[in-house]
C-alpha positions, 0 to 999 in steps of 0.5 A: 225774571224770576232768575233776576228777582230773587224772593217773593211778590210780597217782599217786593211789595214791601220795598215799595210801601216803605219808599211811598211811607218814605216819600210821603214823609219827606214831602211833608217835611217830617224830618225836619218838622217832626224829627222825633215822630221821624225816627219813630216811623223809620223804627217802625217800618224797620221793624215791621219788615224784619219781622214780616219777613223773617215770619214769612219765610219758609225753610227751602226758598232761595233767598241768594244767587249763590248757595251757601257753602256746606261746612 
């Protein structure tokens, strides 16, 4: 699994907080009642990963299938 799943727990573990933050969203129709608010929670969200992700990620993990070619 660990070949077919590439990157850390947590990282994964985001993927599945923004789809319930998401799904959360579209059930009360936020997109449509509030779309400022909306906008502001996917900034948000896109924000927050970025940075979580780039702060916890450390030189040496493997973060692609195929390594990078040496120039």
């Amino acid at each position: 699994m660990r070949e077919l799943f590439l990157g850390k727990p947590s990282h994964w573990a985001l993927w599945v907080i923004i789809c319930v933050v998401l799904y959360a969203a579209g059930d009360v129709h936020m997109h449509v009642r509030w779309f400022s608010w909306f906008l502001g929670l996917i900034l948000l969200l896109s924000t927050a990963s970025v940075l979580y992700i780039v702060l916890t990620y450390r030189p040496g993990d493997r973060i692609t299938r195929d390594p990078f070619d040496e120039p």
